[in-house]
C-alpha positions, 0 to 999 in steps of 0.5 A: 178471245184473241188466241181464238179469233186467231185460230179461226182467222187460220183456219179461214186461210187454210179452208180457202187454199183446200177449197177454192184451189185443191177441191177443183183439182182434186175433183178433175182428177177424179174424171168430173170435169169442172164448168168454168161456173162451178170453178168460180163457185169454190172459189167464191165460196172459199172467199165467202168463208174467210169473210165470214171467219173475218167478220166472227174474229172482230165479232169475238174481239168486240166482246 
């Protein structure tokens, strides 16, 4: 359950990289400009997401 809880804590990290700060670039180079509020939006998000894979690795070690 370790090697798990491990692998989720990498994918976290890596989703909140691809999200919060190569999603928004990516998008802006296409031509969709990004309001400040929808910046911190992805960026919440990615955070949210590290949280929430947080929160299911201590969940799958307890077990």
């Amino acid at each position: 359950m370790e090697v798990l809880a491990v692998v989720l804590i990498a994918l976290g990290i890596i989703a909140v990289r691809v999200i919060s700060f190569f999603y928004p670039d990516w998008k802006a180079i296409k031509g969709e400009p990004l309001s400040e509020r929808k910046h911190w939006g992805y960026s919440l998000l990615g955070i949210g997401i590290l949280l929430l894979m947080y929160l299911l690795s201590q969940f799958l070690i307890r077990i």
